[in-house]
Structure formats: C-alpha cells, structure tokens
KEZA-512712 format. One line per field, with one value per residue: residue number from 1; chain; x, y, z of N, C-alpha, C, O in turn; residue in one letter. Coordinates in nm, 2 decimals. Each point is the difference from the previous one (the first is absolute). Example, Ala and Ser with C-alpha at 12.3 -4.5 7.8 and 13.67 -1.06 7.14 Angstrom:
% residues 2
nr = c(1;2)
kette = c(A;A)
n.x = c(1.32;-0.14)
n.y = c(-0.57;0.11)
n.z = c(0.78;-0.14)
ca.x = c(-0.09;0.09)
ca.y = c(0.12;0.11)
ca.z = c(0.00;0.00)
c.x = c(0.09;-0.08)
c.y = c(0.12;0.11)
c.z = c(0.00;0.08)
o.x = c(0.10;0.05)
o.y = c(0.00;0.11)
o.z = c(0.07;0.01)
rest = c(a;s)
This chain:
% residues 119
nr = c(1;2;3;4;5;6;7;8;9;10;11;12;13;14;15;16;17;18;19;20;21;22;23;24;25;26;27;28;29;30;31;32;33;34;35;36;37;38;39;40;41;42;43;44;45;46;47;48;49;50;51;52;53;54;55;56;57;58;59;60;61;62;63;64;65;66;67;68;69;70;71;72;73;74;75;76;77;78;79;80;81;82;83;84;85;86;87;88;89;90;91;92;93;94;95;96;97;98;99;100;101;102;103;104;105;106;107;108;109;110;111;112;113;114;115;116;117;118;119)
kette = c(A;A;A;A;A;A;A;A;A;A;A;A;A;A;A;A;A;A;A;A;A;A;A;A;A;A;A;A;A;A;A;A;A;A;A;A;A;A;A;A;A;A;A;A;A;A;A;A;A;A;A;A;A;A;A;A;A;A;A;A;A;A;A;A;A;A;A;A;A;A;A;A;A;A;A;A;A;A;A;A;A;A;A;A;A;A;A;A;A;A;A;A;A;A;A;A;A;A;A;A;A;A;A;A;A;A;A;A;A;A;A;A;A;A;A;A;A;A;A)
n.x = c(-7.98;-0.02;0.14;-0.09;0.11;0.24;0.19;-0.10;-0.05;0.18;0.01;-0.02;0.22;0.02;0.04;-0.19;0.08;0.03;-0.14;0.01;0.02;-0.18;-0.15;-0.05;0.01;-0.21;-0.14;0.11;-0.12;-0.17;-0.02;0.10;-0.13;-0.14;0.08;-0.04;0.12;0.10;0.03;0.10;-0.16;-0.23;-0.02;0.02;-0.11;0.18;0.15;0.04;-0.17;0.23;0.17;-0.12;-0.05;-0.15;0.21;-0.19;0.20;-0.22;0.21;0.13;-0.21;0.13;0.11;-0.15;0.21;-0.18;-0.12;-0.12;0.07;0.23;0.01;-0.11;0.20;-0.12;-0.06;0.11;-0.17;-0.07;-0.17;-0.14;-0.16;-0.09;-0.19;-0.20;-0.07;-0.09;-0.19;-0.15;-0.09;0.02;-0.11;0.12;0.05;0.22;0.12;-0.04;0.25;0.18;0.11;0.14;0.14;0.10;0.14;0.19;0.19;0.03;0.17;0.25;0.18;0.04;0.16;0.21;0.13;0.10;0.17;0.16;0.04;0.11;0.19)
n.y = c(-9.23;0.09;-0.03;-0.21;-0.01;0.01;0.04;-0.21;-0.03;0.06;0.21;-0.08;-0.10;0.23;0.09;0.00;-0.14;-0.03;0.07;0.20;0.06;-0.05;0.17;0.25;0.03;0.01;0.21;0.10;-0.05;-0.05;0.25;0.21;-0.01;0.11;0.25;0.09;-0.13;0.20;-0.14;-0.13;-0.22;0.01;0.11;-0.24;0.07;-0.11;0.08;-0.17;0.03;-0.07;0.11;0.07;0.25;-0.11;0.10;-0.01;-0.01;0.18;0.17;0.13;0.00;0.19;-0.10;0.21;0.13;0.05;0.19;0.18;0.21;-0.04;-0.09;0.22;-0.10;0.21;-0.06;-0.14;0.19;0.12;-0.15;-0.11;0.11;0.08;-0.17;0.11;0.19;-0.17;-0.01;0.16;0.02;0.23;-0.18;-0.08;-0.12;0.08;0.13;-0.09;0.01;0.14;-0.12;-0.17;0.11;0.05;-0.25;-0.05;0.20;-0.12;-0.21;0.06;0.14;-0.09;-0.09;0.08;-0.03;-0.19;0.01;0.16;-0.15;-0.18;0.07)
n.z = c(-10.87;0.19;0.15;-0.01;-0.24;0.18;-0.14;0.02;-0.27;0.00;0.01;-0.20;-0.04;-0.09;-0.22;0.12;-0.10;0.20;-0.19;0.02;0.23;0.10;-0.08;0.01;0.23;0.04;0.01;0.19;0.19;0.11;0.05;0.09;0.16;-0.10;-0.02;-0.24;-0.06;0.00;-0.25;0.21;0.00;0.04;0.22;0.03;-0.16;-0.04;0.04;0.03;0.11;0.10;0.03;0.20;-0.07;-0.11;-0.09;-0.12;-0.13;0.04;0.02;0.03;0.07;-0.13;0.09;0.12;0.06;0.12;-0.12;0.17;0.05;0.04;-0.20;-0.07;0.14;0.02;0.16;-0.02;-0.09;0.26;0.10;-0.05;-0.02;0.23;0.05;-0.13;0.15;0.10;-0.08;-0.08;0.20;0.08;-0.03;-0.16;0.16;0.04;-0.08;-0.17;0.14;-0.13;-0.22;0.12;0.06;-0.24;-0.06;0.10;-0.09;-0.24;-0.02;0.05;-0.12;-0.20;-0.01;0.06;-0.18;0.00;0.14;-0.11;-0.12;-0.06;0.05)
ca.x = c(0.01;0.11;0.02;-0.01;0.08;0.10;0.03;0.07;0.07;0.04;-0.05;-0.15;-0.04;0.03;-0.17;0.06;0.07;0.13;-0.01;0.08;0.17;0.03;-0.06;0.12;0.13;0.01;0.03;0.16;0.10;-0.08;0.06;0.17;0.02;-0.03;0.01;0.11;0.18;0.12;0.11;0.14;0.10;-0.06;-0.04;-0.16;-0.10;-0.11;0.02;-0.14;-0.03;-0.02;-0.06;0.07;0.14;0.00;-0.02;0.10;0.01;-0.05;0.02;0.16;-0.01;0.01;-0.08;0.07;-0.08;-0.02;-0.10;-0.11;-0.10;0.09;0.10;0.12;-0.08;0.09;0.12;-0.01;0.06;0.16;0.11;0.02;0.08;0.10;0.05;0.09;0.09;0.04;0.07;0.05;0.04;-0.06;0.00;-0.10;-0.08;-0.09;-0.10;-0.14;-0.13;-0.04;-0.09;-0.07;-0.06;-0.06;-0.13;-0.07;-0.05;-0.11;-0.11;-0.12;-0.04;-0.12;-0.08;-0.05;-0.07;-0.10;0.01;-0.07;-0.08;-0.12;-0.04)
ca.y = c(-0.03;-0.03;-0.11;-0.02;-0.08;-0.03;-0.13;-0.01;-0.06;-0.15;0.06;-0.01;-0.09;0.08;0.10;0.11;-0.05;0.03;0.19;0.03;-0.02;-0.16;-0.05;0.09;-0.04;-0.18;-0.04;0.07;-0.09;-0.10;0.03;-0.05;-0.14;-0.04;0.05;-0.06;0.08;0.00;-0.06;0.03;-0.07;0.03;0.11;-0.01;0.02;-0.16;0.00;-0.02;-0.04;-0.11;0.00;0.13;-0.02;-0.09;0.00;-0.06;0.06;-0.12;-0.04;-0.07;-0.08;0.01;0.01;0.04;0.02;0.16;0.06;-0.09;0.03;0.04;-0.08;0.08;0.08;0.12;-0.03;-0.13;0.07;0.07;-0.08;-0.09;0.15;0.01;-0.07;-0.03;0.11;-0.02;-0.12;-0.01;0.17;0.02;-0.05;0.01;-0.01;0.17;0.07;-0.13;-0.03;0.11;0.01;-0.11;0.08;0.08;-0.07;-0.01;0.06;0.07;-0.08;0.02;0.11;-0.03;-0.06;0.08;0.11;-0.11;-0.02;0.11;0.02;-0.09;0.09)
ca.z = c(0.14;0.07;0.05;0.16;0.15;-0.10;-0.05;0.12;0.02;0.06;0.15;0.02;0.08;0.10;0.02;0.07;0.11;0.02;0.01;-0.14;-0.04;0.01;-0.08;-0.08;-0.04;-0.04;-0.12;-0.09;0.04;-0.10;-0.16;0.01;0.02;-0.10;-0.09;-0.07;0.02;-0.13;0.06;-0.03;-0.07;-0.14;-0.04;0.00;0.08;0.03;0.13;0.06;0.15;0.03;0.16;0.10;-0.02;-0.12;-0.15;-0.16;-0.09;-0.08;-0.13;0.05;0.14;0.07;0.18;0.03;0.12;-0.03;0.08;-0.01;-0.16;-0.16;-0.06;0.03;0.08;0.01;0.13;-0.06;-0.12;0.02;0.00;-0.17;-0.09;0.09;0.00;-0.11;0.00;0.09;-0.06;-0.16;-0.05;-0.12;-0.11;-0.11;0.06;0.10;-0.12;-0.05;0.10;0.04;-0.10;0.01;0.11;-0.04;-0.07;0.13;0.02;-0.10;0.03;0.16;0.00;-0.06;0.16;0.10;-0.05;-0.07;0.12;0.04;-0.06;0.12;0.12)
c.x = c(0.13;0.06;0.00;0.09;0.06;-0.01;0.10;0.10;0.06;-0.06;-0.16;-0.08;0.01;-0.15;0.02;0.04;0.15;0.06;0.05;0.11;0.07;-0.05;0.12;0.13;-0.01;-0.03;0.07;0.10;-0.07;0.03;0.12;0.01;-0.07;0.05;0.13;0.13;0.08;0.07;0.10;0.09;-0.02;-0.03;-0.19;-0.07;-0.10;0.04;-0.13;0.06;-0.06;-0.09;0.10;0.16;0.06;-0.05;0.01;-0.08;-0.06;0.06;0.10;0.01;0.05;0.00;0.10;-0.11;-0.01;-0.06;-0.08;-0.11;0.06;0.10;0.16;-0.04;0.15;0.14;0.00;0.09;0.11;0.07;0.06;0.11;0.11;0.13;0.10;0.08;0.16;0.09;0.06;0.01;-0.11;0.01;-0.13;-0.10;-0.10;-0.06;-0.06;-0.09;-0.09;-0.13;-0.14;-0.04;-0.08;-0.16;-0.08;-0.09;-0.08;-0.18;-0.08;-0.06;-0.13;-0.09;-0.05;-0.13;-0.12;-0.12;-0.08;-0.10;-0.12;-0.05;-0.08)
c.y = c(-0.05;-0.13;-0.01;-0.10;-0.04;-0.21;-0.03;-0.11;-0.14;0.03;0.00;-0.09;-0.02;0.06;0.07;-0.01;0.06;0.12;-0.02;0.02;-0.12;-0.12;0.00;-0.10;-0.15;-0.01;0.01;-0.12;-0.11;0.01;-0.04;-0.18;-0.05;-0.02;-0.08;0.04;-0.06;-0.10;0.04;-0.03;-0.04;0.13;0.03;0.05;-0.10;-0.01;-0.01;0.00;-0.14;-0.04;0.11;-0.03;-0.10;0.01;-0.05;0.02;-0.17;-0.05;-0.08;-0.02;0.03;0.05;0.04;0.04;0.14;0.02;-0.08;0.06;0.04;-0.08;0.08;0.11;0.09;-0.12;-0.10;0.04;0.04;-0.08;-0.06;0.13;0.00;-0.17;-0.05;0.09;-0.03;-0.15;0.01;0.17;0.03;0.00;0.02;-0.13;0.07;0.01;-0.13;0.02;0.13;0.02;-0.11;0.08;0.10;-0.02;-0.05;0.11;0.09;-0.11;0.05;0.12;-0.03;-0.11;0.09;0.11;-0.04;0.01;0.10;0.04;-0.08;0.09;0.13)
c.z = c(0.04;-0.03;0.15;0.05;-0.18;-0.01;0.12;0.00;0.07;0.15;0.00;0.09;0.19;0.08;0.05;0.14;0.03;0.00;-0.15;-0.03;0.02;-0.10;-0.12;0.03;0.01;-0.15;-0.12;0.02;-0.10;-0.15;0.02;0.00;-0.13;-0.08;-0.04;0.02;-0.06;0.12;0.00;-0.07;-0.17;-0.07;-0.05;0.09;0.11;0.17;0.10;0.16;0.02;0.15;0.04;-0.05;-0.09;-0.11;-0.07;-0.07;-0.14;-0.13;0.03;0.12;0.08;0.16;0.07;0.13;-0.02;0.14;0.02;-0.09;-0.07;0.04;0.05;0.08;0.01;0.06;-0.12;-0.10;0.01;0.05;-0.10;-0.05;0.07;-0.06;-0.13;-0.04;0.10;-0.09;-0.10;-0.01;-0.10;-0.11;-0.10;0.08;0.07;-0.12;0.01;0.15;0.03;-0.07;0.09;0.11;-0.02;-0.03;0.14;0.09;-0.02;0.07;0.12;-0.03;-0.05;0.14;0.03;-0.07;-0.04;0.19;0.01;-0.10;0.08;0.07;-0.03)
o.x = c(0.07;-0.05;0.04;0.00;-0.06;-0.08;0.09;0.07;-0.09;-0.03;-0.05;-0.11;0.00;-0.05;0.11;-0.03;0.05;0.09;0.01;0.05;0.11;0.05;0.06;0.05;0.11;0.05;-0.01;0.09;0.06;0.02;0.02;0.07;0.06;-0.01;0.07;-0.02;-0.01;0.01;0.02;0.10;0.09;-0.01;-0.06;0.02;-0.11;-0.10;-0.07;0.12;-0.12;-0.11;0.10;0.08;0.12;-0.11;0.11;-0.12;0.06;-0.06;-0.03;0.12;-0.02;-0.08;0.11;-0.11;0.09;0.02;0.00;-0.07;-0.07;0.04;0.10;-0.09;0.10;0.09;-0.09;0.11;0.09;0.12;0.11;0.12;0.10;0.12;0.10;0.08;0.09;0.12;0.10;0.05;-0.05;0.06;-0.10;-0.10;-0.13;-0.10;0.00;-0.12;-0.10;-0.10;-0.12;-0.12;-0.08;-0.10;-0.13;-0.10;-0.05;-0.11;-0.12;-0.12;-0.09;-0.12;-0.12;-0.10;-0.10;-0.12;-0.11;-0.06;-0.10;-0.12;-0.03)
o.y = c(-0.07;-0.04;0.10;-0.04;-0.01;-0.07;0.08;-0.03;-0.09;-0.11;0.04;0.01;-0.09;-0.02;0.06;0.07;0.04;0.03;-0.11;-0.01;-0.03;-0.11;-0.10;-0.05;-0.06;-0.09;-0.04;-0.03;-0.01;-0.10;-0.12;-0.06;-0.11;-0.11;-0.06;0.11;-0.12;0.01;0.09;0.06;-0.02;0.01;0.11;-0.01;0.02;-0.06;0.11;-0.02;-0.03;-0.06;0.02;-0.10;0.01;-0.03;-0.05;0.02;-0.10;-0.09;-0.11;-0.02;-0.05;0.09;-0.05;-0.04;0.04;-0.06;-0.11;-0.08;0.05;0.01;-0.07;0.08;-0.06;0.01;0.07;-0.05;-0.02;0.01;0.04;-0.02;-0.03;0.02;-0.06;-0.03;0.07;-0.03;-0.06;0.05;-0.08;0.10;0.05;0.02;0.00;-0.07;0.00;0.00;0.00;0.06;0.04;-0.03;0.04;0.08;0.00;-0.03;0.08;0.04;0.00;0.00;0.03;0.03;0.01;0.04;0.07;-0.01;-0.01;0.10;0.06;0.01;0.08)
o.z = c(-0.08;-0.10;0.07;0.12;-0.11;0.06;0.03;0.10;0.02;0.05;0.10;0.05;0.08;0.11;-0.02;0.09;-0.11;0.09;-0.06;-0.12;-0.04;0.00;-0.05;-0.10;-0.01;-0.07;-0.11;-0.07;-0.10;-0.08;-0.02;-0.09;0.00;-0.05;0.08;0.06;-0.03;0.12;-0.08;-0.04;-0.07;-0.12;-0.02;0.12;0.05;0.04;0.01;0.00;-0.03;0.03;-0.07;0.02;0.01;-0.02;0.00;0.01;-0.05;-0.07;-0.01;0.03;0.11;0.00;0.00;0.02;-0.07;0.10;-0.05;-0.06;-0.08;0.12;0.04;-0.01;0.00;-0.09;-0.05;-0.01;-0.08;-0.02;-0.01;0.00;-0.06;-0.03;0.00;-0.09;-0.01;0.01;-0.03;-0.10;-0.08;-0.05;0.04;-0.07;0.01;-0.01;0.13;0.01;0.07;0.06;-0.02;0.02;0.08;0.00;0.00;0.07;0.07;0.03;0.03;0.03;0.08;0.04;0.00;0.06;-0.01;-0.01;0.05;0.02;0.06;0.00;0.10)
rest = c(x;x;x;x;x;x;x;x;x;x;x;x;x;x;x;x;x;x;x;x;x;x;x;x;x;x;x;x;x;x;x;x;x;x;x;x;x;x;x;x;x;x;x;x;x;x;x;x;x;x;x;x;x;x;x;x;x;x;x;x;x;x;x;x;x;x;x;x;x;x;x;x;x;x;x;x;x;x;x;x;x;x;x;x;x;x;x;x;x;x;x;x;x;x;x;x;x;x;x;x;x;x;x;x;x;x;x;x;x;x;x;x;x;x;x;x;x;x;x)
C-alpha cells in the first residue's frame, strides 16, 4: 500500500496550514539556521547561530557577525577576497582562502541537496 503523507520535519508543526511551498522554504530556512559551520578562524566544524545575523564558534569562542540563516553570505566572501587582494596581492593566501571557499561551497551544495531530497 502506498504511503499517504510524507515526514514533515521541523514544519510539522505547521499542519496543513500555510500551502506547501511555504511550508518547503520555512523549512530550508529552520535547517540553514540550525545547522553546524566551518569556523574561520579554527577550521572546526562547531559554529552555531546565536540570535539573527550572530555566530560563534563553540570551540575557540570565537564571534562574528554573518547572514541571518548562513554565517557567509555570497557579498561577505567577494568582499573579504576583493579586500585582501587589494592589501597583500595575490598570494599563497588566495590558494588557503580559495581551498576555505571550496569547503564552504561543497557545505551548501550538500544543504541544498539534502533540501531537495526533503522534497
């Protein structure tokens, strides 16, 4: 026999209330704002969401300001890049931050996919 209604996740508490594509992207935003992220300045995995737009990082403390559901948001990455290219030139830095963007953007690709699989 079939199944008659999927796993609804952090949005269950919803019901059927609101329609389904609203259901869908509050609960992509509830995963994003949860979930763990690579520090910048340890390299750990431990970065949690403090309150809107406030991160730290549960192992070395350290606290920074980001997004309101990701820590790094697109304008945040090409500025930082634009600004240390602007100060020291490209350098063997570029290679570590190009490598620390790659690992950033391996993290969202699996989000997202993890997102659509929900779906």
């Amino acid at each position: 026999m079939a199944k008659r209604t999927q796993k609804s996740g952090a949005t269950a508490k919803f019901g059927a209330r609101y329609g389904v594509s609203v259901r869908r992207r509050a609960g992509s935003a509830i995963a994003k704002k949860s979930k763990f992220y690579t520090c910048p300045k340890c390299q750990y995995t431990k970065v949690r969401r403090q309150v809107a737009g406030i991160w730290e990082c549960k192992k070395c403390g350290y606290k920074f300001s980001g997004g309101v559901w990701e820590p790094f948001t697109r304008a945040s990455d090409s500025n930082s890049r634009v600004i240390r290219r602007g100060m020291e030139g490209a350098t063997a830095t570029d290679m570590t931050v190009i490598a620390q963007q790659a690992a950033l953007d391996y993290e969202r690709k699996l989000a997202e996919e993890s997102s659509n699989e929900e779906e």
